[in-house]
VOGU-3710 file (C-alpha; in Angstrom, 3 decimals, decimal comma):
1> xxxxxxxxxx> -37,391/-64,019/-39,604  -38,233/-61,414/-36,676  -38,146/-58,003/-37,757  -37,359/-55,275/-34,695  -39,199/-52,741/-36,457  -42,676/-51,536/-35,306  -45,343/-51,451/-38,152  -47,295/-48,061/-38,032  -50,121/-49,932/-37,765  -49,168/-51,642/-34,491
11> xxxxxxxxxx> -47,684/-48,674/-33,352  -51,481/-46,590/-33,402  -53,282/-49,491/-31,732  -50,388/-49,299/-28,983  -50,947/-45,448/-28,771  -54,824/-45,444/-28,828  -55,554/-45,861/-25,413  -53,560/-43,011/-23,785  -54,333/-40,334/-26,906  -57,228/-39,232/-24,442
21> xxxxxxxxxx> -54,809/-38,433/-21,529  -52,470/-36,530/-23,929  -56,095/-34,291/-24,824  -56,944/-33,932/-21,246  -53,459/-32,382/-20,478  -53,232/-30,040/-23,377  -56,879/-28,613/-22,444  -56,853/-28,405/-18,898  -53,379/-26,380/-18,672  -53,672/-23,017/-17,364
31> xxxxxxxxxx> -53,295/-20,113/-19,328  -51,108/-18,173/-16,818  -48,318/-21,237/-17,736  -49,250/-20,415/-21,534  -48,766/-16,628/-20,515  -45,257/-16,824/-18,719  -43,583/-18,651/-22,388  -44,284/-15,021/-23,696  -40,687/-13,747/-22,042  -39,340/-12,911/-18,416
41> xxxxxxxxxx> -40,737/-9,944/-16,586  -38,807/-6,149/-16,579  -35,700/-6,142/-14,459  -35,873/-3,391/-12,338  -32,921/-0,854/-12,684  -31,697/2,552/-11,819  -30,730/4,647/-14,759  -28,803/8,143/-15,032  -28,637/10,436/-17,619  -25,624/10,724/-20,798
51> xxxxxxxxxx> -24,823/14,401/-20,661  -22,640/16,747/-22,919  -20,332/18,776/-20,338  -17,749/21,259/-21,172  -14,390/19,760/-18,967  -10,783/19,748/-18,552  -9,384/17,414/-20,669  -6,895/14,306/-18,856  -4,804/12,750/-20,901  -3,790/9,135/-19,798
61> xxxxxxxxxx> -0,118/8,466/-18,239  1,734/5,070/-17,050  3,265/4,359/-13,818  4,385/2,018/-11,403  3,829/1,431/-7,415  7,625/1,704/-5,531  7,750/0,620/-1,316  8,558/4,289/0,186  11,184/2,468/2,149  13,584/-0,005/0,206
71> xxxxxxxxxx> 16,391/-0,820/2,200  19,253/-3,451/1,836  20,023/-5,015/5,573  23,755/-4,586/5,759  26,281/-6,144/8,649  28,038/-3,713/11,315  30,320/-6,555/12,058  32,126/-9,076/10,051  30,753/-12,668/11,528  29,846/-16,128/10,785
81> xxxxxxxxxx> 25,856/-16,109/10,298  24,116/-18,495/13,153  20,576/-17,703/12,619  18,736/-16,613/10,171  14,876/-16,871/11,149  13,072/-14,900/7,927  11,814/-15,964/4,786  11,089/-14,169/1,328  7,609/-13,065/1,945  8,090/-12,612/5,091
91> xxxxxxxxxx> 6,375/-9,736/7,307  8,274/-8,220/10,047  7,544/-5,880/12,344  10,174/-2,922/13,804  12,488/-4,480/16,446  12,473/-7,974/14,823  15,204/-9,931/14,669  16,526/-11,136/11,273  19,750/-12,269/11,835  22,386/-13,291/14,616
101> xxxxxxxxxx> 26,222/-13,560/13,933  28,612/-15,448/16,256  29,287/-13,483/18,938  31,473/-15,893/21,482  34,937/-13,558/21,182  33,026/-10,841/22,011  31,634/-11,847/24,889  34,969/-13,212/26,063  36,408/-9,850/25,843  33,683/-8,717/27,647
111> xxxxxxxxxx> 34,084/-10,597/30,596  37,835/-9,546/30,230  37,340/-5,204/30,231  34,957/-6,275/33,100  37,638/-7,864/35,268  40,220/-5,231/34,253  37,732/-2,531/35,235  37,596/-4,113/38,763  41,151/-3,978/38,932  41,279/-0,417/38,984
121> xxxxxxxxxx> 38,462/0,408/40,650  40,187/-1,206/43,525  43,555/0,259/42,558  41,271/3,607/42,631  40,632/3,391/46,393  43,922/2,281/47,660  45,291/5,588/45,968  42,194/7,176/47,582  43,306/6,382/51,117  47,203/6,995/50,568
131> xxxxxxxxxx> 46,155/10,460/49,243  44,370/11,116/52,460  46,894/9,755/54,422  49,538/12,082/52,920  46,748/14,862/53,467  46,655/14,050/57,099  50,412/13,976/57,445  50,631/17,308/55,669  48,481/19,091/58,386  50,262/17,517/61,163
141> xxxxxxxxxx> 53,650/19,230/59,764  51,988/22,656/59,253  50,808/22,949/62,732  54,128/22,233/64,195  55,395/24,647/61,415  53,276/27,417/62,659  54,780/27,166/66,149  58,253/26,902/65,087  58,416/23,285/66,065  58,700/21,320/63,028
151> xxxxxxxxxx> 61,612/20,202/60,115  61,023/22,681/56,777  62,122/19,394/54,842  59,971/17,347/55,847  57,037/19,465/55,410  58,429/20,208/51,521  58,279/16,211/51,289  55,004/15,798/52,697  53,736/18,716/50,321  55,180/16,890/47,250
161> xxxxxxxxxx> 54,169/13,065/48,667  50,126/14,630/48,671  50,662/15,856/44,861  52,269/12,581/43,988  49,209/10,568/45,265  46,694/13,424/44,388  48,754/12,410/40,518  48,185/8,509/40,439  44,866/8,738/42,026  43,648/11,262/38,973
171> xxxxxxxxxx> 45,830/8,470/36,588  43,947/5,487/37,679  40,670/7,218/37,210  41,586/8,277/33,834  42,450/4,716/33,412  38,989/3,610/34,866  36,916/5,671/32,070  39,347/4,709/29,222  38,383/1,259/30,103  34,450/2,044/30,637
181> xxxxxxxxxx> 34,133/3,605/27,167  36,115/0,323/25,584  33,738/-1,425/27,924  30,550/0,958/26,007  31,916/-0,201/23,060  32,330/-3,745/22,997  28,968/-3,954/24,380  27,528/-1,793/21,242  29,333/-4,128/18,869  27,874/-7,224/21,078
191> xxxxxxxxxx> 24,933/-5,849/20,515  25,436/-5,420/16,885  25,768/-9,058/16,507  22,041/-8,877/16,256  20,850/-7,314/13,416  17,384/-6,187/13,735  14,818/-4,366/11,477  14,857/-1,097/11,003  10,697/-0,828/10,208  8,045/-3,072/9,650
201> xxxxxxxxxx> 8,197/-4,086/5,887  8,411/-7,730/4,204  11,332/-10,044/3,213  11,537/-9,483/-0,401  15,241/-11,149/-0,936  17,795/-12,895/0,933  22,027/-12,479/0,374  23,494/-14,831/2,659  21,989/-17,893/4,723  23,290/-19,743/8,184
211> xxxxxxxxxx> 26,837/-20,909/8,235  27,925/-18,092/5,949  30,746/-16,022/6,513  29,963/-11,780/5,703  32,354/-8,437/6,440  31,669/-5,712/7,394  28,689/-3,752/4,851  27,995/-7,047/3,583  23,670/-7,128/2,692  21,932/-10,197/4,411
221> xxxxxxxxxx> 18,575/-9,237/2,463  16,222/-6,538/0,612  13,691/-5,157/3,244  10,777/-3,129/2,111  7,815/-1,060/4,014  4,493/-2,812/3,462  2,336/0,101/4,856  2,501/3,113/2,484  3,423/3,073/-1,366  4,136/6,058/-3,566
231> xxxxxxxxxx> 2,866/5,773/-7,427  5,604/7,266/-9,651  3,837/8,218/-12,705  5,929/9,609/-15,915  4,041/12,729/-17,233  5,630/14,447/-20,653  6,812/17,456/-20,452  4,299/19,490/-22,277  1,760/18,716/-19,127  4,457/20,486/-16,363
241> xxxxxxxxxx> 2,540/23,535/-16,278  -1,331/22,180/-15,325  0,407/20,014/-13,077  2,322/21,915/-11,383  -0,708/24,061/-10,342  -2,186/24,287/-6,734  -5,170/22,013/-6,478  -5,098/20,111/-10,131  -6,052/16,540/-9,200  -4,785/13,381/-10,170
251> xxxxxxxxxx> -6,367/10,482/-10,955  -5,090/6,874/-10,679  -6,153/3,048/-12,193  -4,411/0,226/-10,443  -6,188/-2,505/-11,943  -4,238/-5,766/-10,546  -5,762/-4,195/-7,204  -9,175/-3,186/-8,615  -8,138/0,263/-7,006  -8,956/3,762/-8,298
261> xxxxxxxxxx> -8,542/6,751/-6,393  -7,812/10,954/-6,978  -5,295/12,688/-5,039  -4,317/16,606/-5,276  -1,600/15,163/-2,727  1,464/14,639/-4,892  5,062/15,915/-5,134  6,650/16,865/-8,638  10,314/15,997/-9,511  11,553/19,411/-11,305
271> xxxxxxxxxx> 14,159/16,950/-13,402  12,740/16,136/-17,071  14,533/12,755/-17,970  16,156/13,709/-21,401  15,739/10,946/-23,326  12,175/10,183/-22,689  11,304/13,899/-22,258  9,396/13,236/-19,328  9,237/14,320/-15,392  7,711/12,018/-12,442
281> xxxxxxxxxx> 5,307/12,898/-10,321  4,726/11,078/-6,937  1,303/10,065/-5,045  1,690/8,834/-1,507  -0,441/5,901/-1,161  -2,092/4,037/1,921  -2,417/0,631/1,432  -4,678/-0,833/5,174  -6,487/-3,651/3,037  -2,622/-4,799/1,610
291> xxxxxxxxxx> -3,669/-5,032/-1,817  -0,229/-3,355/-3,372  3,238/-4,477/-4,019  5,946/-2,879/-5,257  6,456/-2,641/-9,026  2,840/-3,096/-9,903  2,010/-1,297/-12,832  -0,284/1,609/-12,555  -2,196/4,207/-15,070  -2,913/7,912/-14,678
301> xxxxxxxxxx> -5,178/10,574/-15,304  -3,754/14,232/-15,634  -4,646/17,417/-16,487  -3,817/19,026/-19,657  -4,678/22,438/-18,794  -7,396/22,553/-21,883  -11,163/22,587/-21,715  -13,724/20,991/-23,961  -17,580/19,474/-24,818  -17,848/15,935/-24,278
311> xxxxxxxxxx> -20,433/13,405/-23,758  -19,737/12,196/-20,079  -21,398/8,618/-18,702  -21,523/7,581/-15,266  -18,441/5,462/-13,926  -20,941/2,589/-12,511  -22,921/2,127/-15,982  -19,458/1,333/-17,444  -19,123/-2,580/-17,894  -16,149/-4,561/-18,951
321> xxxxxxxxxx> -15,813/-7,857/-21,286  -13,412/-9,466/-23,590  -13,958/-7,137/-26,279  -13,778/-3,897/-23,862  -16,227/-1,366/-22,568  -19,895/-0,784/-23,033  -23,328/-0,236/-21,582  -26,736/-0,656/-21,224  -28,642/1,830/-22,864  -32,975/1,843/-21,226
331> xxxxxxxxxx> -33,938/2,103/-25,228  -38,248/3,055/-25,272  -39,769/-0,163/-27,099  -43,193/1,367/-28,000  -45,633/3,882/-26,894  -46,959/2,181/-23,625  -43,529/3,443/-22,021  -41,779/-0,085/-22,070  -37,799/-0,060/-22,177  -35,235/-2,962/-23,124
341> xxxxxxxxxx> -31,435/-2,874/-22,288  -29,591/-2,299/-25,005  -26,034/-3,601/-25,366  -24,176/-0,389/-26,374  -19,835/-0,288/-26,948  -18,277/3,059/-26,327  -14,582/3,855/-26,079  -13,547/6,194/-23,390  -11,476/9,081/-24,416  -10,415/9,968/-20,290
351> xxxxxxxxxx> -11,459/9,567/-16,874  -12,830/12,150/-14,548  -13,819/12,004/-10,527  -17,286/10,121/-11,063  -17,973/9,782/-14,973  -15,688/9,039/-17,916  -15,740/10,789/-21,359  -16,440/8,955/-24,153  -15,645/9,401/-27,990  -18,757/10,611/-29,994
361> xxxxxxxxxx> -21,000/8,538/-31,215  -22,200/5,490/-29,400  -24,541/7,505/-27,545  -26,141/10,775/-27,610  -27,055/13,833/-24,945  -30,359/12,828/-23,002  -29,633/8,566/-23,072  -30,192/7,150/-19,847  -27,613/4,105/-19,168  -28,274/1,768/-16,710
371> xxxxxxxxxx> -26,446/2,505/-13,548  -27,472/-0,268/-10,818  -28,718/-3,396/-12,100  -26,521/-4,248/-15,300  -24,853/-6,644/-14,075  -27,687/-9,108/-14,546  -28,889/-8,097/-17,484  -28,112/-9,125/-21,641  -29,251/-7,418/-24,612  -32,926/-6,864/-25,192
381> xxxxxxxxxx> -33,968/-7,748/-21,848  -37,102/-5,373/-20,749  -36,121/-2,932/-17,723  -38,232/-1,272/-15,751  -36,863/2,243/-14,365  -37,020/2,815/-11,065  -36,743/5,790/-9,071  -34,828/6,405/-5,748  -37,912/5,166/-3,221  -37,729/1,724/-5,073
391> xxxxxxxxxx> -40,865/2,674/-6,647  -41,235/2,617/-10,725  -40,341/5,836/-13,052  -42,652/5,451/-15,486  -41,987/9,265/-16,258  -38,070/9,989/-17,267  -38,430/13,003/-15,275  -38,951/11,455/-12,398  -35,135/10,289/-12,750  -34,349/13,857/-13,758
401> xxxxxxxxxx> -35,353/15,159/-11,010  -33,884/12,532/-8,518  -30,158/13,434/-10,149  -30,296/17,080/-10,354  -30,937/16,822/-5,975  -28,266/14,684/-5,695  -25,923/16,327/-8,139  -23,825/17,298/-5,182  -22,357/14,444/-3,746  -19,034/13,130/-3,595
411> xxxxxx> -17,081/13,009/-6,234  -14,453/10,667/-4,473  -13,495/7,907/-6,708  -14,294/4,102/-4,867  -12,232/1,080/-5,407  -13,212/-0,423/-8,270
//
């Protein structure tokens, strides 16, 4: 019986005459191979400094983005709908068309007041030139009049035949301008037939489609502006008076757009909603990259008018997973100076212009978190500081120094 199992001792005489090769490789490999299994090199990062700061405290708020112009396209005339050329979704610019009702009796009228108005103008100069006929006749009579030559009756009816004409001449023109203004207005409800829009915003609903019959004040569709959003946030009461100050800032998180910005630009409704106990305040917003729509939801930062110590980090060594925030701590691993990134939760308490405050803790006065550079890194990885001229901080102070000449820059918030 054959047996497809190797017997060890078949299995060393196969093996004997490459052992030597496996010897040759093991010896001859270099040791800089040998060296680089020992770990990866330090990832070179910038770090900044945890500090305790006495602030004013924010306290966090919801909101939501609203179109500053919402508008529901109504008719001027009643009409059967013949074209309807927009979508939902839809972008339209001012002037647009967006609808066309059947205008055919109008336009028949038109033509009608136009034929009627060249009636009269005609009938306007015949009584032109019987009114200066009568006017000629009139002088004739007075001269003979003044030398004692001419009938007193017939210069009474020539008198009376000039105010008669003078009469129907000032009718027909009368007439004429009735006619011209019904003209005016046929052609503005001709022109009404075409409904156009009123600003450049986006189809958001339609009401009606072709073939359709609508009256007068019926809505074809929901139009709103596309440019410029306001962010109504709903503040509670107790926060009216530090934000109703001049200059108190407000900050705000639209994370569905990855946008965070501060404004001191905002308008406060004096109306506290009764039930809720809250008041509104509005931020105008510019949207150029079209990242927002209306009815997004939105957070806030306001002021509470109170002060207070807390450990502030910098907004770009904040990180984000599944589980929530954290960062990477430059943690010393010995005496020769060596750091490792150190995977560090925190919690933020609230957001200011270019840090966040955190709740005590996590990490303490004097820890420098890793500000550019995190996002390749994972827990116990060595770093290797480095200071602003790309060259390595082997001394902490270096960094130190590097923040406290560049502690006044901008404190404008970027899109996140």
């Amino acid at each position: 019986m054959r047996s497809d199992f190797i017997r060890p001792q078949h299995f060393l005489s196969r093996m004997q005459p490459i052992l030597p090769c496996f010897l040759f490789m093991i010896i001859n490999t270099p040791l800089s191979a040998q060296d680089g299994m020992e770990g990866p090199p330090p990832s070179p990062v910038y770090a900044e400094q945890v500090r305790i700061e006495n602030v004013t405290e924010y306290r966090k708020v919801t909101g939501n983005i609203k179109a500053v112009v919402r508008s529901s396209i109504a008719t001027i005339e009643a009409g059967l709908v013949m074209t309807l050329p927009v979508m939902e979704g839809d972008t339209v610019q001012q002037g647009d068309t967006l609808a066309h009702l059947d205008d055919r009796r109008l336009v028949l009228q038109l033509k009608q007041l136009d034929a009627q108005r060249t009636s009269i103008e005609a009938t306007i100069a015949e009584r032109t030139a019987q009114l200066h006929q009568a006017q000629r006749d009139l002088r004739l009579l007075q001269e003979l009049a003044q030398r004692k030559a001419g009938n007193p009756k017939e210069l009474g009816d020539a008198e009376s035949e000039v105010e008669i004409n003078a009469a129907r001449l000032l009718q027909s023109q009368r007439e004429l301008e009735v006619l011209q203004a019904q003209y005016e207005l046929l052609e503005t409800r001709l022109s009404d037939m075409t409904i156009t829009a009123p600003f450049t915003g986006m189809v958001i609903q339609k009401n009606t489609e072709v073939g359709q019959w609508v009256g007068v004040g019926d809505s074809l569709l929901e139009l709103v502006s596309v440019d410029s959003y306001e962010a109504w946030l709903d503040v509670p009461q107790k926060y009216a008076q530090a934000t109703m100050q001049p200059g108190a800032g407000v900050l705000l998180g639209i994370e569905s757009a990855g946008i965070r910005t501060e404004s001191t630009d905002y308008r406060v409704v004096r109306e506290v909603d009764p039930k809720a106990r809250t008041f509104s305040v509005i931020v105008p917003l510019d949207d150029p990259d079209q990242k927002l729509a209306a009815g997004m939801s939105m957070s806030g930062w306001i002021p509470s008018g109170q002060r207070g110590s807390y450990i502030t980090v910098p907004r770009d060594a904040i990180m984000l997973n599944q589980t929530g925030f954290y960062v990477y701590v430059a943690a010393e691993m010995g005496p020769d100076g060596m750091r490792m990134a150190e995977f560090v939760p925190i919690e933020i308490t609230f957001e200011l212009k270019d840090t966040v405050a955190i709740v005590p803790g996590a990490l303490q006065d004097g820890d420098f978190v890793i500000t550019e550079g995190n996002e390749r890194l994972f827990p116990s990885m060595p770093v290797m500081l480095m200071s602003d001229n790309n060259e390595s901080a082997a001394n902490p102070a270096e960094i130190l120094e590097v923040e406290s000449h560049g502690a006044s820059g901008s404190h404008d918030l970027t899109e996140g």
